[in-house]
C-alpha positions in Angstrom: 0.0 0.0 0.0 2.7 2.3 1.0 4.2 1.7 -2.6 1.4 2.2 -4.6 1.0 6.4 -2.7 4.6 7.0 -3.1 4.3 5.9 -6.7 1.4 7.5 -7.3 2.5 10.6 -5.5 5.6 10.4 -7.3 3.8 10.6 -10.9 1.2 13.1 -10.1 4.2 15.4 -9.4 6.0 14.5 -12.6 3.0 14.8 -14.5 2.1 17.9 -12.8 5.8 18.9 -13.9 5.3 18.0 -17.5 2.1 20.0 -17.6 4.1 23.3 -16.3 7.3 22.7 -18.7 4.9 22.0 -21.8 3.0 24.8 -21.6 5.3 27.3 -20.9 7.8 26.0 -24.4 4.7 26.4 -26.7 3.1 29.4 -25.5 6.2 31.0 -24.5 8.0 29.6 -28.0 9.4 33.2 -29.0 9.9 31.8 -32.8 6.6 30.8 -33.0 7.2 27.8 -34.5 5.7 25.1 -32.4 1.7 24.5 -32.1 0.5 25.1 -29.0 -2.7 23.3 -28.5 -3.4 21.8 -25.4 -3.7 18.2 -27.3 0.4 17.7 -27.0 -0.7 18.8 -23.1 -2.8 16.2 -22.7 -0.8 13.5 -24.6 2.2 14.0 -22.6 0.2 13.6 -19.6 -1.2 10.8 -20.3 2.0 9.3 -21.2 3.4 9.7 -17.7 0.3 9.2 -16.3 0.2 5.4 -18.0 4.3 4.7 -17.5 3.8 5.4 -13.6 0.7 3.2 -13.6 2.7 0.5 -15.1 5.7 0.8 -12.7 3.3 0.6 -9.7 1.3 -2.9 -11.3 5.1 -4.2 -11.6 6.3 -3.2 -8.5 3.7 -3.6 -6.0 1.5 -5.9 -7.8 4.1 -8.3 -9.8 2.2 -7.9 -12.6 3.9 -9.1 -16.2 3.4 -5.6 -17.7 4.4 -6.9 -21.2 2.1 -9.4 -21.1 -0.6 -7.2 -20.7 0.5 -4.9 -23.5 0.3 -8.2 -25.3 -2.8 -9.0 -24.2 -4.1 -5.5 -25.1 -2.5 -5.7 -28.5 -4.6 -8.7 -29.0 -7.5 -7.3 -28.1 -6.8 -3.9 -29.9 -9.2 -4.5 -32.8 -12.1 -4.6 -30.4 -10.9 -1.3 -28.4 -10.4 0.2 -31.8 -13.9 -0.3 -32.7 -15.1 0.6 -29.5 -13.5 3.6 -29.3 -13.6 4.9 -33.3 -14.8 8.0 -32.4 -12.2 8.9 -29.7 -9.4 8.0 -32.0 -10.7 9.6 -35.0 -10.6 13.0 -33.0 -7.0 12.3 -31.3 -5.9 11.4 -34.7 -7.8 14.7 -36.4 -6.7 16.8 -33.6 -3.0 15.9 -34.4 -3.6 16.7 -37.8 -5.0 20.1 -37.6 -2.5 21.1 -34.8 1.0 19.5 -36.3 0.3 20.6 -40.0 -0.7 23.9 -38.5 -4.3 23.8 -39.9 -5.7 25.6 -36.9 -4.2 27.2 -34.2 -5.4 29.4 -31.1 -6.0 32.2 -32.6 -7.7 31.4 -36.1 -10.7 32.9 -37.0 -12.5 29.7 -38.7 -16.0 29.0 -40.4 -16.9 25.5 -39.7 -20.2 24.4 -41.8 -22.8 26.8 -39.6 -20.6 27.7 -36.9 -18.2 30.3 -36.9 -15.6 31.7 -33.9 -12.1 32.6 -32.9 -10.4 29.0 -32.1 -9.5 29.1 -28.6 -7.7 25.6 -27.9 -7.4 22.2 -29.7 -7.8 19.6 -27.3 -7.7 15.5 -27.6 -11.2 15.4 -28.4 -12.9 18.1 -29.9 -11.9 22.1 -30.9 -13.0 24.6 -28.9 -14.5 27.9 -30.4 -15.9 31.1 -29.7 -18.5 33.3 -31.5 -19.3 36.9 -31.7 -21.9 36.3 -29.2 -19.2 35.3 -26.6 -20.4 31.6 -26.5 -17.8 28.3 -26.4 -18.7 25.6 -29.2 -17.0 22.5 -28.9 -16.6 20.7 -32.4 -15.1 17.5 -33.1 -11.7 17.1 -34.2 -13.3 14.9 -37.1 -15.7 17.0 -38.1 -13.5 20.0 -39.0 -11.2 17.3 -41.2 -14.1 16.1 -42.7 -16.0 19.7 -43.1 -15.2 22.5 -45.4 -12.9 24.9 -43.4 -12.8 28.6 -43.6 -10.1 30.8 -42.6 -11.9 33.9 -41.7 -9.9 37.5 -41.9 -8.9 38.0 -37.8 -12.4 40.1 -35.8 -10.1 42.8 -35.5 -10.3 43.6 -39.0 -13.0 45.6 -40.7 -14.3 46.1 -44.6 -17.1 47.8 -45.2 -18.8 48.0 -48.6 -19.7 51.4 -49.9 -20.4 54.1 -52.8 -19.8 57.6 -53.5 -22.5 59.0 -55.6 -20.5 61.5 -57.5 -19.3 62.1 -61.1 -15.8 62.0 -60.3 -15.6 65.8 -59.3 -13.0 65.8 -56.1 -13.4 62.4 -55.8 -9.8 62.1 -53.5 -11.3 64.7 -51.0 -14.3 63.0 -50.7 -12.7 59.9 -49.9 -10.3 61.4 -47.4 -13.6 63.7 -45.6 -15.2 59.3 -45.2 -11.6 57.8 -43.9 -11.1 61.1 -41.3 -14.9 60.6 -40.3 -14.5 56.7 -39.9 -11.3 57.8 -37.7 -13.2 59.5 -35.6 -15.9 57.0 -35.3 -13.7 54.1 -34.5 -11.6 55.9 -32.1 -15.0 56.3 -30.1 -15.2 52.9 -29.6 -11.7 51.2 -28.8 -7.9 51.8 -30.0 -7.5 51.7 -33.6 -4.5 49.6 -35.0 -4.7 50.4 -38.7 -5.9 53.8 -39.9 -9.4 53.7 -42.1 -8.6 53.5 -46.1 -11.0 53.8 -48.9 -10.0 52.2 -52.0 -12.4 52.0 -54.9 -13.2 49.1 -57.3 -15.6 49.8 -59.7 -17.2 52.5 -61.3 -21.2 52.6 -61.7 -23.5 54.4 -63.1 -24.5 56.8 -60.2 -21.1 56.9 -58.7 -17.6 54.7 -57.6 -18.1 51.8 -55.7 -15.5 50.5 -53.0 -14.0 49.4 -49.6 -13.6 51.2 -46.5 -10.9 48.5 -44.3 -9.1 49.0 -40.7 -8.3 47.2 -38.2 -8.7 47.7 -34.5 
């Protein structure tokens, strides 16, 4: 008994550990270059969470570890079926995180739903929408799904038109950026300045695109 708590105790601590140090290197990663979803979290976790169980069945149990990994190998086509769905989103979730798919961060369009990804986890992808709500969707579904990369919710066009024959045309458009400015100022800090740019030329005016970001 007294072996099983200090092994235990000794792997919550290291898993604990491995938690701390694996969050830190990919949120903290300064080059940006490593995903950091909370799946590779929850893998490592687990990993040290199974090897410490296996050291304790050994040690204070005398079980044959290996021939229960042979045993479970045997039996793996049965826990495969049984758990298809679990696996299919650890396997999807790997996907979308390693190959960089989606990341925290994204601004996504998944079939109806639509948010600003806040974590990809072992099972499913968490989202958020505009209305401040957290949708979970499964890992398989987004690799199955058509996938949209939205522009970031910071950043703003809005579709417009001048009515005017072309007379001072630049002034007009510089009176609507300066008045946007103002606008948007009003509301929160404003990271890229208001900028008309027009596209098409109708029969009453010019048609455009007002775009900032805040």
């Amino acid at each position: 008994a007294v072996s099983v708590v200090v092994i235990l105790g000794i792997t919550a601590v290291a898993a604990r550990l491995i938690t701390h140090f694996l969050r830190r290197m990919l949120h903290f990663n300064e080059e940006k270059n490593l995903p950091s979803s909370s799946i590779f979290v929850n893998i490592g976790r687990g990993a040290v969470w199974a090897l410490g169980i296996c050291i304790m069945l050994s040690t204070s149990f005398n079980v044959d570890v290996s021939a229960a990994v042979t045993a479970l190998g045997i039996g793996g086509i049965a826990i495969s079926l049984g758990f298809q769905d679990t696996i299919s989103n650890l396997i999807g979730g790997l996907q979308l995180s390693l190959l960089r798919i989606v990341k925290p961060g994204d601004n996504i369009e998944v079939g109806s739903e639509s948010g600003v990804v806040r974590d990809v986890l072992w099972r499913h992808t968490v989202i958020r929408n505009a209305a401040g709500e957290e949708i979970l969707i499964p890992n398989s579904i987004i690799n199955k799904t058509t996938l949209v990369h939205l522009p970031p919710p910071n950043q703003t066009s809005l579709s417009l038109e001048v009515t005017t024959d072309g007379a001072g045309l630049t002034q007009k458009a510089r009176l609507i950026e300066a008045a946007a400015a103002e606008a948007a100022c009003g509301i929160g800090k404003v990271k890229k300045e208001p900028a008309l740019l027009f596209s098409e030329i109708t029969g009453t005016g010019f048609k455009g695109s007002l775009a900032f970001s805040m």
